[in-house]
C-alpha positions as CSV (number, residue, x, y, z in Angstrom):
1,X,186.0,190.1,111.5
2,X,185.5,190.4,115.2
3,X,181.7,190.4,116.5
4,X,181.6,194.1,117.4
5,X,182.3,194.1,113.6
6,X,180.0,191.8,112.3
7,X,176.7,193.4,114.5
8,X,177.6,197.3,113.0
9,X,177.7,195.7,109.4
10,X,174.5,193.9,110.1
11,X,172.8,197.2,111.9
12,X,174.3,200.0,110.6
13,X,175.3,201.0,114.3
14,X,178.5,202.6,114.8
15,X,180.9,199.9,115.8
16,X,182.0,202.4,118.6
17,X,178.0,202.3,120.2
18,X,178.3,198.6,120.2
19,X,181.3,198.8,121.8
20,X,179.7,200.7,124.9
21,X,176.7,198.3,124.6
22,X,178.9,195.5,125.1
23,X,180.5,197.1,128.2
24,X,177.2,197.8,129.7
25,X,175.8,194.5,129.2
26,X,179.1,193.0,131.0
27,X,178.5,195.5,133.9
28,X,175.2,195.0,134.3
29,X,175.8,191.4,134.8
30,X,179.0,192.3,137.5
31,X,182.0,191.2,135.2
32,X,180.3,187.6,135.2
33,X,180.6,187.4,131.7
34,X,183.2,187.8,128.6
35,X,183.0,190.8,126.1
36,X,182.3,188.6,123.6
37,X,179.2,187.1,125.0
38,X,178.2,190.6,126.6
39,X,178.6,191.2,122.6
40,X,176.6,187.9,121.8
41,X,173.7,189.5,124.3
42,X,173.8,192.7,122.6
43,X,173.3,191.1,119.1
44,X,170.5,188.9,120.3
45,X,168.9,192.0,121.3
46,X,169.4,193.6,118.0
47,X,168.0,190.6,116.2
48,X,171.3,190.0,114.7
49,X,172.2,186.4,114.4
50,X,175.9,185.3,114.5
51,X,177.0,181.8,114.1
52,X,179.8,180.8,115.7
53,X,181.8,177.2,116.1
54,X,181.5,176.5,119.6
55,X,183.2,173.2,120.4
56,X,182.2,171.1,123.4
57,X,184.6,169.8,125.8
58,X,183.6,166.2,127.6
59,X,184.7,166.7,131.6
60,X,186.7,163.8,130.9
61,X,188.6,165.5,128.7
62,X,189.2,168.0,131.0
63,X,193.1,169.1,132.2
64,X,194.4,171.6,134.8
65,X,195.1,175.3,133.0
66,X,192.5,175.2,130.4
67,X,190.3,178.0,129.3
């Protein structure tokens, strides 16, 4: 389940108006961030909470061509 997903079961909002909520959130802050955090945003917004794994990455552990 993708987060768009996850929010509309939570809210009851039409995964398609999450969608453009997403999109607005990412061009209101000029491309500068993902969909998926623009998604994150909207959630937090909502008062939806989604966990997620985020890893951390040491610098050191850094190489060229990650993402």
């Amino acid at each position: 389940m993708d987060i768009v997903d996850e929010i509309a079961n939570k809210t009851n909002l039409p995964r398609e108006e999450i969608s453009k909520l997403a999109d607005a959130k990412q061009s209101e802050l000029s491309g500068m961030i993902t969909y998926e955090g623009a998604a994150m945003l909207v959630a937090r917004e909502l008062g939806v909470e989604i966990k997620r794994d985020f890893r951390t990455t040491k610098v050191k552990d850094l190489v060229l061509g990650m993402k």
